[in-house]
BAGUDO-810458 format. One record per residue (C-alpha): residue in one letter; x, y, z negated; residue number from 1. Coordinates in pm, 1 decimal, padded with zeros to 6 digits. Layout:
<sevos>
residu  xx  yy  zz  num
A  X  Y  Z  NUM
...
</sevos>
This chain:
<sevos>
residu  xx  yy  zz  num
X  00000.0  00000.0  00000.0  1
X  00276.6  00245.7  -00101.6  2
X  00441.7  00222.1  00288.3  3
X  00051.8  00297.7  00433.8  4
X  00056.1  00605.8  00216.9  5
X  00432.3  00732.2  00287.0  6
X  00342.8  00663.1  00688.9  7
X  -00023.5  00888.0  00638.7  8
X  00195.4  01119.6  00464.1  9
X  00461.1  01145.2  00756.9  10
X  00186.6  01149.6  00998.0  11
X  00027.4  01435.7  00847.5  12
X  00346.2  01643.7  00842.2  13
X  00439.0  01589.5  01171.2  14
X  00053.3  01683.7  01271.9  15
X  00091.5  01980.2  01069.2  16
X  00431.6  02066.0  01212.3  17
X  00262.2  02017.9  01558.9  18
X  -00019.1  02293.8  01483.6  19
X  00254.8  02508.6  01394.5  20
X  00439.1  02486.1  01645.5  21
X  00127.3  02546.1  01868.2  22
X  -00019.6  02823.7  01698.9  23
X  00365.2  03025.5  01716.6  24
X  00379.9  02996.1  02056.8  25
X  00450.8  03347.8  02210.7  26
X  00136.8  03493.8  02316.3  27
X  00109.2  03779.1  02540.8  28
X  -00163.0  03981.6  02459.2  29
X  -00385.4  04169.9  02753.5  30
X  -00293.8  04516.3  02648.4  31
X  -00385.0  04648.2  03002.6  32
X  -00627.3  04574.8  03247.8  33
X  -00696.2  04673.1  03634.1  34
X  -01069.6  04765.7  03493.1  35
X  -01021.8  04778.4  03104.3  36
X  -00857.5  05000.8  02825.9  37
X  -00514.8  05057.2  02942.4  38
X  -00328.1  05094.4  02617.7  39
X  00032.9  05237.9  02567.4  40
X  00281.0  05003.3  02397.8  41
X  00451.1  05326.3  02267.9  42
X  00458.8  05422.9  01882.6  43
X  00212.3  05646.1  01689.1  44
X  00425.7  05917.4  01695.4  45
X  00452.0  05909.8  02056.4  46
X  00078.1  05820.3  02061.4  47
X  -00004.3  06167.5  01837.1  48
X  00180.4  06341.2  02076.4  49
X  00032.3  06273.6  02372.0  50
X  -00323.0  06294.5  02197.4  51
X  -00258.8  06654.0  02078.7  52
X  -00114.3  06774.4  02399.7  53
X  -00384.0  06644.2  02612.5  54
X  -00677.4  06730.0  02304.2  55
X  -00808.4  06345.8  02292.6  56
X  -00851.8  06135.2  01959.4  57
X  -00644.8  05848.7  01942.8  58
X  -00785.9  05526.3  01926.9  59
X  -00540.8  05257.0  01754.9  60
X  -00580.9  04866.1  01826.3  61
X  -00407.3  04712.0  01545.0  62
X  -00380.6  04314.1  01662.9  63
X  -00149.5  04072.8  01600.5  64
X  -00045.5  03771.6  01803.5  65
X  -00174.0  03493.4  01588.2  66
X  -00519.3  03680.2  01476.3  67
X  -00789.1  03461.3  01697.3  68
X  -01044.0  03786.4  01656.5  69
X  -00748.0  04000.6  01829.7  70
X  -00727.1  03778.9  02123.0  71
X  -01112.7  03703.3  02193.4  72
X  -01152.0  04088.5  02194.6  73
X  -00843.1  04109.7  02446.6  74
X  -01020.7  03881.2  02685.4  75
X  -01378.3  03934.8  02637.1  76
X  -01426.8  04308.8  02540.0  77
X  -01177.7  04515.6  02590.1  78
X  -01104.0  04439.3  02984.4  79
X  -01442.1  04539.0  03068.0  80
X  -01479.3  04793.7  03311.5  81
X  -01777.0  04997.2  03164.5  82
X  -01524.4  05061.6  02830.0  83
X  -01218.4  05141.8  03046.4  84
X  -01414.1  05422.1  03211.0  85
X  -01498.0  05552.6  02895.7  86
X  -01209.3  05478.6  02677.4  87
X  -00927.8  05593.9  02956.3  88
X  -01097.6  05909.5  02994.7  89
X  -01169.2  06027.1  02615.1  90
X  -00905.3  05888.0  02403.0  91
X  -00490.2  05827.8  02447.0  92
X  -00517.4  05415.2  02374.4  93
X  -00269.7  05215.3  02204.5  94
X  -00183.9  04889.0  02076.4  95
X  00018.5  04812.1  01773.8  96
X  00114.2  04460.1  01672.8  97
X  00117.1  04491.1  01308.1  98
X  00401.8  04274.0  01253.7  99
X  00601.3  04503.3  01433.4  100
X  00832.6  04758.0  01281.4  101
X  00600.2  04962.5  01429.0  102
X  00308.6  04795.4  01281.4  103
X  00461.0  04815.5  00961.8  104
X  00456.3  05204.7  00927.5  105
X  00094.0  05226.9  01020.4  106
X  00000.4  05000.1  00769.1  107
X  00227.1  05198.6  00475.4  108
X  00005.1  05529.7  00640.1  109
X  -00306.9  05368.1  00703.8  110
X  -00365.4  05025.6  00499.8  111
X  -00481.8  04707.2  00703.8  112
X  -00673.5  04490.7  00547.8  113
X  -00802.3  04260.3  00876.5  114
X  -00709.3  04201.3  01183.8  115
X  -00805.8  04336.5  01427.9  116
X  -00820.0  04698.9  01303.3  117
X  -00958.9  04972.2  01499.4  118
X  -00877.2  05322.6  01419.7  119
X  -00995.2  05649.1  01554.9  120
X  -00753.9  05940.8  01418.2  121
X  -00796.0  06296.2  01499.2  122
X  -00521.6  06507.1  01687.0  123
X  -00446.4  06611.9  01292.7  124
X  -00405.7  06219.7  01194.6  125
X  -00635.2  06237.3  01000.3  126
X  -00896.7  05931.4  01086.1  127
X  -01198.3  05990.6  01246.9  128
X  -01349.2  05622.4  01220.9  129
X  -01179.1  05324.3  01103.8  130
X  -01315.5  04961.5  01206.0  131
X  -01226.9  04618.2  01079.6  132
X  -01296.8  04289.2  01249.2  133
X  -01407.7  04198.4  01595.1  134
X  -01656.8  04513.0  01762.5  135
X  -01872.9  04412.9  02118.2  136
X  -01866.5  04681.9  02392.8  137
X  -02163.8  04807.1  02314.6  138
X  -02051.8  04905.2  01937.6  139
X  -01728.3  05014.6  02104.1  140
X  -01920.4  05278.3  02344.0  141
X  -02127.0  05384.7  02043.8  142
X  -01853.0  05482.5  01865.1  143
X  -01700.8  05666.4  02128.0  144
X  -02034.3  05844.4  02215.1  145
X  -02035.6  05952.6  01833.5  146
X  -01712.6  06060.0  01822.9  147
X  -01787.9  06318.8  02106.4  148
</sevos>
């Protein structure tokens, strides 16, 4: 009986060590889309910048690579065309991994608690909205109409 159990046990690692493995995989995500929001891979700073030069809020898509929320609204929501209209035209769009460096200072200024995070920040940094958790297009356009 005691080899059955060491063999389940071994089994079970390696499983484990398989979903791992799987689950670290580098995964790309779909920051920019021919019909979609087309965010910036740039950092906040730049981000602000370019938001108070051209008078646009700043809309912040906190994701990270392994969040399963972040990538179905990669693939399902944000590439729609109907939100890239909107989105390209009223606010200066960017994507921050928060496990980046990157990531890391807008959590110290901002606190993320979920992933994904959506944030809305005025051209003062100061935030406008702030979102946790997977949003459809239709709550995404709302939010932009009421940010108007």
């Amino acid at each position: 009986m005691k080899i059955f159990q060491k063999i389940m046990m071994i089994a079970a690692a390696a499983g484990l060590c398989f979903s791992i493995a799987a689950c670290t995989g580098r995964y790309k995500p779909i920051l920019s889309s021919h019909d979609g929001v087309n965010f910036k891979t740039i950092s906040l700073a730049q981000a602000e910048e370019i938001a108070k030069a051209e008078n646009k809020l700043l809309f912040v898509f906190a994701h990270a690579s392994w969040c399963p929320t972040c990538k179905k609204m990669e693939q399902e929501v944000l590439v729609q065309k109907k939100l890239g209209d909107v989105y390209n035209q009223q606010f200066v769009d960017v994507a921050i991994d928060i496990d980046s460096p990157e990531g890391h200072k807008l959590n110290d200024r901002y606190k993320i608690r979920a992933t994904p995070t959506l944030f809305f920040l005025n051209v003062d940094g100061s935030i406008a909205k702030k979102a946790e958790g997977f949003m459809t297009a239709e709550e995404l356009l709302a939010t932009a109409d009421g940010l108007k």
